[in-house]
C-alpha positions in Angstrom: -195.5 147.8 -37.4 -196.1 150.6 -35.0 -194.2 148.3 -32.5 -191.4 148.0 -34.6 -191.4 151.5 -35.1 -191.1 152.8 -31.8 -188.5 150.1 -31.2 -186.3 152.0 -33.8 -186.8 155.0 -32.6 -184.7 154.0 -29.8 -180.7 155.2 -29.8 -179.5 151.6 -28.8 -181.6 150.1 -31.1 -180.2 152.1 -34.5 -176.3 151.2 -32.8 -177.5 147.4 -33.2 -178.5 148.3 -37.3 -175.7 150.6 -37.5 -173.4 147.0 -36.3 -175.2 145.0 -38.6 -175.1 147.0 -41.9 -171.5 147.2 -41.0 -170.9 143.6 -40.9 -172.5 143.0 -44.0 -170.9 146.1 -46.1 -167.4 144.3 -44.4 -168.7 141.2 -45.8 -168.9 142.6 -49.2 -165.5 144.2 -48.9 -164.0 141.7 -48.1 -165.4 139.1 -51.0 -164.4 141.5 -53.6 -161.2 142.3 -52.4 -157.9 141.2 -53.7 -155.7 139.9 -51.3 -152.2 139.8 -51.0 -150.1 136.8 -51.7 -153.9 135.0 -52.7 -154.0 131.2 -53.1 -156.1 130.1 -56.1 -159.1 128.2 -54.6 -159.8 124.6 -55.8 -163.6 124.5 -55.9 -164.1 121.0 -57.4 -160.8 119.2 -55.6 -158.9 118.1 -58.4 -156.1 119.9 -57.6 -156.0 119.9 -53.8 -153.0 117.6 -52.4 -151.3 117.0 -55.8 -147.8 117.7 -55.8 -147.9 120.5 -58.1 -148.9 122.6 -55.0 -145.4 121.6 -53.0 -147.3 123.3 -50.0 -150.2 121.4 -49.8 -148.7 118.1 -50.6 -146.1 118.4 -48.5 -148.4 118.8 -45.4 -150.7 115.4 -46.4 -147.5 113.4 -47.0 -144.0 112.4 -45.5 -142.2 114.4 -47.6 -141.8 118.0 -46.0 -142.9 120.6 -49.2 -138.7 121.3 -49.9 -138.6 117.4 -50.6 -141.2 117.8 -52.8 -140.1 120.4 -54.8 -136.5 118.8 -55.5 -137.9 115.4 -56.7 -140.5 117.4 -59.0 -138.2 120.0 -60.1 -135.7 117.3 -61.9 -134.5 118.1 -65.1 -132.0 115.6 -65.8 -134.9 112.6 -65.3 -137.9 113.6 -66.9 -139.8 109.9 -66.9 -139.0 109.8 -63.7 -139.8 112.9 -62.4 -143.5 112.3 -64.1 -143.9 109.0 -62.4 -142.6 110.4 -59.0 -145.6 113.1 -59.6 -148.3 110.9 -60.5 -147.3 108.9 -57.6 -147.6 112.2 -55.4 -150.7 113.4 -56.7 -152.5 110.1 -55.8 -150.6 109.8 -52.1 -151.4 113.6 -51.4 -155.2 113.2 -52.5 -155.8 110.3 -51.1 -154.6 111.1 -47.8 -156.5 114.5 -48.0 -159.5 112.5 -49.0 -159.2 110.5 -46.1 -159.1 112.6 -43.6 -161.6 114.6 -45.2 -164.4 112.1 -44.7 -163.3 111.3 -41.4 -163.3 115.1 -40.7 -167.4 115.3 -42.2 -168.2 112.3 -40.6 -167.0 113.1 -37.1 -168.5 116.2 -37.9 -172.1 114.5 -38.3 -171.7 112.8 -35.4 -171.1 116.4 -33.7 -174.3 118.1 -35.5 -176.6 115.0 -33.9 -175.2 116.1 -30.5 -177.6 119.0 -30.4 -180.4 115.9 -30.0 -178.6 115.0 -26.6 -178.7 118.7 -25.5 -182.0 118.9 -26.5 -183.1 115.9 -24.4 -180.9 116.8 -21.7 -182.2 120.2 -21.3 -185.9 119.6 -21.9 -186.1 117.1 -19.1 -184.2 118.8 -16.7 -187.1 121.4 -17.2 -191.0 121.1 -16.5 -193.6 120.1 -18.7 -195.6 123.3 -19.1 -192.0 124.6 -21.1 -190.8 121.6 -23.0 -192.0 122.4 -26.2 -190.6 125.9 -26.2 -186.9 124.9 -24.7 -187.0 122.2 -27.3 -187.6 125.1 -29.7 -184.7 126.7 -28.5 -182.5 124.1 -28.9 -183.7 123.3 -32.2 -184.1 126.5 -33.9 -179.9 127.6 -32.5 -179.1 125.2 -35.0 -180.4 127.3 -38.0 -179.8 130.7 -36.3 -176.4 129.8 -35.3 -175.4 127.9 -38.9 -176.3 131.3 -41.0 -174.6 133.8 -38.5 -171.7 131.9 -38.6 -171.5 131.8 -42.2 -172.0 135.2 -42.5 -169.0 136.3 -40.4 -168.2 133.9 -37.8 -166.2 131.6 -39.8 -164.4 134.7 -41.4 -163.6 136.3 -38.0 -162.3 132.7 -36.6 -160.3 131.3 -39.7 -159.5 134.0 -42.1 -155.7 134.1 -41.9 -155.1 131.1 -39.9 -153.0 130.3 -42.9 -151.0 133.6 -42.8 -150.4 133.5 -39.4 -147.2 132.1 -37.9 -149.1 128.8 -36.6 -150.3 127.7 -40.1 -153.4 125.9 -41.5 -153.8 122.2 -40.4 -151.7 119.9 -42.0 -154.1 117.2 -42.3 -156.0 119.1 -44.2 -153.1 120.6 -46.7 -152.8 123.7 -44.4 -156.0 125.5 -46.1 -154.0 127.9 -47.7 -156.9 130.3 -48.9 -157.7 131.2 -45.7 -154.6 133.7 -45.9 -156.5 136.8 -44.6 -155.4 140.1 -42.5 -155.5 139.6 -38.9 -157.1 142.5 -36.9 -154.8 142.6 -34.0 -154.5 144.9 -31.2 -150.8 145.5 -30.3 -149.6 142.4 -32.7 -152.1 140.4 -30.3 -154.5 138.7 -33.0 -158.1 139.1 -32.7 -159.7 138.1 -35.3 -159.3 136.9 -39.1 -160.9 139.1 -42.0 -161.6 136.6 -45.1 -164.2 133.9 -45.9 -167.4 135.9 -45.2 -170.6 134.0 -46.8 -168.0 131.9 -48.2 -167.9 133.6 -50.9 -165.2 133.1 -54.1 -161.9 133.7 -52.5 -162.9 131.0 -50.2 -164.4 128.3 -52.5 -162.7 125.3 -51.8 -163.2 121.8 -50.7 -161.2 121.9 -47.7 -162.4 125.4 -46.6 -166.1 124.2 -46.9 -165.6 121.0 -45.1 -163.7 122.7 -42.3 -166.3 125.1 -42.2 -168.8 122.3 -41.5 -166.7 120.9 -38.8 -166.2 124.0 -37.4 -169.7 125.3 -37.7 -171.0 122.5 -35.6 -168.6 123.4 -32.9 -169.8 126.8 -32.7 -173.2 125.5 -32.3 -172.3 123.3 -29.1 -171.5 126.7 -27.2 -174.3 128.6 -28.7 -177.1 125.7 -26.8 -175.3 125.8 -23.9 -176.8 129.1 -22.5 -180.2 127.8 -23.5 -180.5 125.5 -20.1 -179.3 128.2 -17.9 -181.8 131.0 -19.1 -184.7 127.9 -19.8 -188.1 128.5 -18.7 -188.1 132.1 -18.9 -186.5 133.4 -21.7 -188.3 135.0 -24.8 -188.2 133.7 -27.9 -187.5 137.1 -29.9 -184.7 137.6 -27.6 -183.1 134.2 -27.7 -183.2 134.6 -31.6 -181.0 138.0 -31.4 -178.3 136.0 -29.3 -178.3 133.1 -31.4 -176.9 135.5 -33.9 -174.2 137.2 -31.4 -173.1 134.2 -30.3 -171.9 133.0 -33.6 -171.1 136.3 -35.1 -169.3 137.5 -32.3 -168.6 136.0 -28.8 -167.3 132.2 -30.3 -165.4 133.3 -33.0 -163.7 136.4 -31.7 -162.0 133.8 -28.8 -161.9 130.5 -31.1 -159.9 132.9 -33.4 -156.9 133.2 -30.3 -157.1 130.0 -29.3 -157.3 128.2 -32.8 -157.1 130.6 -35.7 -153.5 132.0 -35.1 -154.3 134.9 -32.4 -153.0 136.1 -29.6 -153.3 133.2 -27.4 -151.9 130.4 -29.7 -149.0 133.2 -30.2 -147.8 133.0 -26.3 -145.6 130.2 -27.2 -143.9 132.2 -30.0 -144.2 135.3 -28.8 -143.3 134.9 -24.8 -141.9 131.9 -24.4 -144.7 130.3 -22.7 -144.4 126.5 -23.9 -147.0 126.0 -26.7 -148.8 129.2 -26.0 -152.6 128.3 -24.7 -153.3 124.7 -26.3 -157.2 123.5 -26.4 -157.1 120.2 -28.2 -161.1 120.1 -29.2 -162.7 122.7 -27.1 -162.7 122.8 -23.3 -162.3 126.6 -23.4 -163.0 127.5 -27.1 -167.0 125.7 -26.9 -167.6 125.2 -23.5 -165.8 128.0 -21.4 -167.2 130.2 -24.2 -171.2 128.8 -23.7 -170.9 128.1 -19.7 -169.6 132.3 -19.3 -172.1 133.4 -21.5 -174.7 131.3 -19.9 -173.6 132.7 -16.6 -173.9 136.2 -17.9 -177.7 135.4 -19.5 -178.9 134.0 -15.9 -177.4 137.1 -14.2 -179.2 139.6 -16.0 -182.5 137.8 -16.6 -182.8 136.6 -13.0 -184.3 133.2 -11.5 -187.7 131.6 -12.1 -190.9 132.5 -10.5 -191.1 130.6 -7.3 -186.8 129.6 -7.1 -186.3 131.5 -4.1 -187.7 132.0 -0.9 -188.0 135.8 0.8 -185.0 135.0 2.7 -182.8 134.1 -0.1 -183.3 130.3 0.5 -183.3 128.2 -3.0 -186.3 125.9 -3.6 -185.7 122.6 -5.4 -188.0 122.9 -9.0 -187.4 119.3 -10.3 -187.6 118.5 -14.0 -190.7 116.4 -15.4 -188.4 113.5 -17.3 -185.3 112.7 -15.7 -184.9 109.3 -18.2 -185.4 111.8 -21.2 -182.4 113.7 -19.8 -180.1 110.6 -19.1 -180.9 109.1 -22.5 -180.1 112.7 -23.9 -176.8 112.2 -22.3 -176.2 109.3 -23.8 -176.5 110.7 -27.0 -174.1 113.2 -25.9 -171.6 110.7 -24.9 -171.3 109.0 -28.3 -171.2 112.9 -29.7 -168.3 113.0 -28.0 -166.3 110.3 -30.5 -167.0 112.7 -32.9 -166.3 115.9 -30.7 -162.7 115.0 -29.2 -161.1 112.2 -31.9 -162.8 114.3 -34.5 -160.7 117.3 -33.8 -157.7 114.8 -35.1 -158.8 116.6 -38.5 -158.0 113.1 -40.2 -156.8 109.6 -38.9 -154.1 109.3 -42.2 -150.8 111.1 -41.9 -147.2 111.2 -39.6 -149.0 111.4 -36.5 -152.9 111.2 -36.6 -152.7 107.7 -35.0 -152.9 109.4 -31.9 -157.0 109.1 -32.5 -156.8 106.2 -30.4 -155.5 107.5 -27.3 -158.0 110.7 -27.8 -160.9 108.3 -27.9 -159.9 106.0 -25.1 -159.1 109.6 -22.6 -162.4 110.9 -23.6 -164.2 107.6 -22.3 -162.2 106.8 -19.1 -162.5 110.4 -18.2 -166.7 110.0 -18.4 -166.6 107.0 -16.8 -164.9 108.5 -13.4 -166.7 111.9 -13.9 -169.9 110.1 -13.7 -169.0 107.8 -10.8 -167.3 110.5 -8.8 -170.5 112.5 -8.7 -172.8 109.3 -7.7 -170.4 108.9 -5.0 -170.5 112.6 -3.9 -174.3 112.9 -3.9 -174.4 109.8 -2.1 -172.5 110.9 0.9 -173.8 114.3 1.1 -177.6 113.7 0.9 -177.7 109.9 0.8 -179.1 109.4 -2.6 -177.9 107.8 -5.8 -178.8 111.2 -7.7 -179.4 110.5 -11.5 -179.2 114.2 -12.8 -176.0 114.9 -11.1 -174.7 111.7 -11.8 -175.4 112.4 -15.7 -174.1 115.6 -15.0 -171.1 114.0 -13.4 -170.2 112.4 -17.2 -170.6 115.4 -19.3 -168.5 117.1 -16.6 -166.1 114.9 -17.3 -166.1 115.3 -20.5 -166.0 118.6 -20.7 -162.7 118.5 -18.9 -161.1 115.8 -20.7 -162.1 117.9 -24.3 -158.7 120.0 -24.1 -156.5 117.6 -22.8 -157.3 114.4 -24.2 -154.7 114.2 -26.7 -151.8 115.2 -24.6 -152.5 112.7 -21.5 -151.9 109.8 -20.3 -155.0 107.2 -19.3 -154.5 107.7 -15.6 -154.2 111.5 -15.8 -157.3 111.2 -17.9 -159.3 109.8 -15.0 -158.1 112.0 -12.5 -159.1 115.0 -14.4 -162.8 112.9 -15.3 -162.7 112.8 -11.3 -161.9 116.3 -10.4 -164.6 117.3 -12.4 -167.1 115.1 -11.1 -166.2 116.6 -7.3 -166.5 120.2 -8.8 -169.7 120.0 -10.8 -171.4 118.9 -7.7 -169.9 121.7 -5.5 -170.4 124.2 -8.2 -174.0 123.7 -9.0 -174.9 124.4 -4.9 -172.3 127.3 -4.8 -173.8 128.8 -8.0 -177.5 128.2 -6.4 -176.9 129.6 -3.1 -175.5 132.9 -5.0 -179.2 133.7 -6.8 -177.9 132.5 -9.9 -181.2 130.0 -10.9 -179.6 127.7 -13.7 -182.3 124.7 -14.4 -179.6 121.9 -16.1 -176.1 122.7 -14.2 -174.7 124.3 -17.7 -172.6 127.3 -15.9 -170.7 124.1 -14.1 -170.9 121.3 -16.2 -169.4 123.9 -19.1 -168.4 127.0 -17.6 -166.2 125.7 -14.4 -165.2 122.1 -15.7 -164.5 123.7 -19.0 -162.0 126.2 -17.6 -161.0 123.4 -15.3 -159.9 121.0 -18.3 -158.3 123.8 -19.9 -156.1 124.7 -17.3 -155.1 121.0 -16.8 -153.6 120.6 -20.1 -150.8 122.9 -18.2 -150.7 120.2 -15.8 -150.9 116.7 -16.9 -149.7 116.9 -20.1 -147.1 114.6 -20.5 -145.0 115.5 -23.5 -145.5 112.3 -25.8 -148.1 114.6 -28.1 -147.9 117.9 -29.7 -144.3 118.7 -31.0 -144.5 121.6 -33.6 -148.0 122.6 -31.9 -148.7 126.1 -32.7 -145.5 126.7 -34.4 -143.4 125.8 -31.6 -140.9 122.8 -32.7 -139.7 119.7 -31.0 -135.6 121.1 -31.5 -136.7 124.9 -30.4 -138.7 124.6 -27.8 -136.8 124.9 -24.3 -139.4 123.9 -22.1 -139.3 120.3 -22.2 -136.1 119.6 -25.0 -137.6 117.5 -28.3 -141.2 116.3 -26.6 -144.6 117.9 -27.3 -146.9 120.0 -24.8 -146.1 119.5 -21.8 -147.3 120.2 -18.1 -146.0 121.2 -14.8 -145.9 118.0 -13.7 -143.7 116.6 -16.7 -140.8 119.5 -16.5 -142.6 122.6 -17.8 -144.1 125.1 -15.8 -144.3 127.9 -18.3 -147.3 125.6 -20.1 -149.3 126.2 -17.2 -148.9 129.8 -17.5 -149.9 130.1 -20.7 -153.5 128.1 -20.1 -153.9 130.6 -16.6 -153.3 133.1 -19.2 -156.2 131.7 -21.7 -158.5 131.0 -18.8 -158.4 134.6 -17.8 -158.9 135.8 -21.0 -162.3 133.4 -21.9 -163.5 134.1 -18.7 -163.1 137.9 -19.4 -164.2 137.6 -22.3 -167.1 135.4 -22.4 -168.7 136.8 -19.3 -168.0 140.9 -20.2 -169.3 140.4 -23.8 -172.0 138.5 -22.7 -173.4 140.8 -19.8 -172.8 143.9 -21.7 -174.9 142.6 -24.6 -177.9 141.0 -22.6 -178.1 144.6 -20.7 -177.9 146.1 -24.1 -180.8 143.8 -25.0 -182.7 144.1 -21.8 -182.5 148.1 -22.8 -184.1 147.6 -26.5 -186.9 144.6 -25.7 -187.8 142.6 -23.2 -186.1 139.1 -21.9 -188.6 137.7 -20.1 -191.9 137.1 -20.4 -194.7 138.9 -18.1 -195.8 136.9 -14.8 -198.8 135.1 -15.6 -197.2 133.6 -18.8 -194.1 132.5 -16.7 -196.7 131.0 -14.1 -198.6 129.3 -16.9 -195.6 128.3 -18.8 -194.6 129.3 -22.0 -195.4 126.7 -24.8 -198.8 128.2 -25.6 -198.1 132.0 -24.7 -195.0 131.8 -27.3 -195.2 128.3 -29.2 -198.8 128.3 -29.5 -198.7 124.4 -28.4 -198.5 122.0 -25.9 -195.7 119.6 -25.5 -197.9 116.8 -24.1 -201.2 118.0 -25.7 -203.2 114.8 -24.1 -201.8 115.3 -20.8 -204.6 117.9 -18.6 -202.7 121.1 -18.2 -203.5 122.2 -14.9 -204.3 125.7 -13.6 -200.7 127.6 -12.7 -202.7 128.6 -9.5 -204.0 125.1 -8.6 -201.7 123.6 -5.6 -200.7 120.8 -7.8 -199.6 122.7 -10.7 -195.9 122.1 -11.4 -194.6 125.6 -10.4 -192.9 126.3 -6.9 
């Protein structure tokens, strides 16, 4: 108690309660509120995609919602008028329905990801920590889930259905989700309805999409968890598991996908589609490789990285088949991850799962051979981590444009990454910054990287009507989809430079700000001799490998450097 005490005695500690109480009381607000133009939830589904809601049906089915409304608005045939509705409630829910469970399933397959990271991360790292970065990447899950439901979702998706974008389609548009937008200038920042999910938001398709969504969130949220591994503190990994997913995720997720600013550039100035992430190349892993990149800064390498002379020292991990099998898991995530952001496979369009799935896979495949190759000629070694590093780089890269490329384009992107994870990893090493698994590269540079190529290789077959900007309207590229640079539009790319400015910015500043802000109210790492002896009995109060002998941190065959 008298620890706690003193700690809020502090000035930058009673700010952090001050935000906190203020997020809730906004929570509260904004359950109880009335909004304008409110949608009538649909709690137990009966009502979503019937044609009674012209909307909603109109957005699941061929018909476009004034279509609707003229066949069910006859007068002058009443019997058929009821059989053209019964007929539309059953095409409108099924469809819904459809792409509902393939929306929660893909979504499971996303949520079992955090297995891969988890075995990717813990052997990248040494035995003496694996039960406490297992914890980290176990317990993000829970931390991440609640603060995300508490505001995140709210901040992310509360008026994506107000906003000039719209709700997705596949899904009947989501038309609760009809929040303000906080904006700055009329650039949107962030949405203001669905915190705690409360009544306003209690629908079926508004709790399903928050599933989805929430796993999403928690992808970036364990990426910083392998950059800061082996000497981060448990109470202070807990507070950012909460910022992450309260704050940093949503705040840019909400320009990219929930209507803001970003989505807007297309609209607003012209700029093709405005920024386009397909399933998350900026939005999840530009988000978690900056933030990870801020984390490292501030807390500093491990004991023993670097040499008095600035000279890195190699610290290998103690299960280098743990962490390629984790990949693997990864890998088949990633069906869920990239065709999953489809939102549904039924529907004008949502055939297009095909070519998502196939992109993601050829863009591994070179990724991961392009980084064997590398290594090869540069140290003369097949290297295994940086060749499993070499998949998820690609992709990582392949995340945002894998709907809008061709195959070949997808393995040159898979390729390009491969070359810059491996160059990334030595220039981000040589620079101080001590990051055990690659996850500022693999995430951080290959995610921008991916993002930005969607301004590049996009060829124009995919994407018409993408954030609000129509095939007929849009003077980039007349009557085709998003398209790149290379395909007749230029002003594409601009918006992505744009996009990866701002999550760079954003994901970096925020980041750094709040770990010194941390760093100022507790402590990050732990003391000396518990970094030396590692930190699954210090924190955990167990031993990974319990029947292995756990040698003395001072003994010359200890696994420290």
């Amino acid at each position: 108690m008298n620890r706690f005490a003193k700690l809020f005695r502090r000035p930058i500690a009673r700010i952090f309660l001050c935000l906190w109480i203020a997020v809730t009381l906004l929570a509260g607000v904004a359950n109880t509120r009335a909004w304008a133009d409110d949608v009538k939830p649909d709690p137990n589904g009966s009502a979503t995609g019937a044609a009674a809601n012209a909307a909603n049906a109109g957005a699941a089915s061929a018909f476009s919602a004034d279509e609707l409304k003229a066949l069910v608005d006859k007068k002058d045939a009443p019997a058929t008028n009821a059989t053209i509705t019964k007929v539309l409630d059953i095409s409108g829910q099924n469809t819904i329905a459809i792409n509902m469970a393939w929306m929660l399933v893909t979504g499971f397959l996303v949520m079992f990801m955090q297995a891969g990271f988890a075995m990717v991360e813990v052997g990248f790292c040494r035995a003496k920590n694996a039960a406490h970065v297992i914890m980290t990447n176990f317990m993000i899950y829970p931390i991440g889930m609640l603060g995300f439901w508490i505001a995140g979702f709210a901040l992310m998706f509360g008026s994506v259905a107000a906003s000039k974008i719209g709700g997705p389609a596949a899904l009947g548009g989501l038309p609760v989700l009809n929040g303000h937008e906080f904006s700055i200038g009329g650039f949107g920042i962030a949405g203001m309805k669905g915190f705690l999910l409360g009544p306003d938001v209690y629908d079926v398709t508004v709790f399903g999409f928050f599933l989805f969504q929430m796993v999403f969130m928690d992808t970036t949220a364990t990426i910083p968890t392998g950059a800061m591994a082996e000497r981060w503190r448990f109470p202070a990994f807990i507070v950012y598991g909460f910022f992450v997913s309260m704050v940093a995720y949503p705040i840019f997720g909400h320009m990219v996908w929930g209507g803001g600013g970003l989505a807007m550039l297309g609209q607003s100035a012209g700029l093709g589609h405005g920024a386009v992430d397909f399933a998350g190349s900026s939005v999840v892993h530009g988000v978690g490789g900056f933030l990870a990149l801020a984390g490292a800064m501030v807390l500093g390498p491990r004991l023993g990285k670097y040499n008095k002379d600035g000279t890195p020292n190699p610290i290998p991990g103690h299960h280098v088949p743990m962490a390629l099998i984790g990949t693997f898991i990864l890998a088949f995530g990633w069906f869920g991850f990239n065709p999953g952001s489809m939102l549904g496979v039924a529907g004008a369009g949502n055939l297009r799962v095909a070519v998502v799935a196939v992109n993601t896979m050829l863009a591994s495949a070179s990724g991961a051979m392009v980084a064997l190759l590398y290594m090869k000629k540069r140290f003369g070694k097949y290297d295994p981590s940086m060749s499993a590093n070499g998949l998820l780089a690609g992709l990582v890269a392949i995340t945002a444009p894998c709907a809008f490329v061709n195959a070949l384009s997808s393995v040159i992107i898979g390729a390009i990454a491969g070359i810059l994870v491996c160059i990334s990893v030595f220039f981000w090493e040589k620079r101080g910054i001590d990051d055990p698994v690659g996850a500022v590269s693999v995430h951080g540079v290959c995610g921008i990287f991916g993002f930005i190529s969607v301004g590049i290789f996009a060829d124009g077959s995919y994407g018409a009507g993408w954030n609000g900007v129509g095939a007929t309207d849009y003077l980039g590229v007349a009557g085709k989809g998003v398209s790149g640079i290379l395909y007749g539009d230029s002003k594409q790319l601009i918006a992505q430079l744009i996009g990866a400015a701002v999550c760079i910015v954003w994901a970096f500043g925020s980041g750094y700000i709040f770990f010194r802000l941390q760093k100022m109210v507790m402590p990050l790492r732990p003391t000396a001799e518990e970094e030396l002896e590692g930190l699954d009995m210090p924190e955990m109060g167990a031993y990974a490998y319990p029947d292995f002998q756990q040698l003395d941190a001072t003994s010359p065959h200890s696994d420290h450097h």
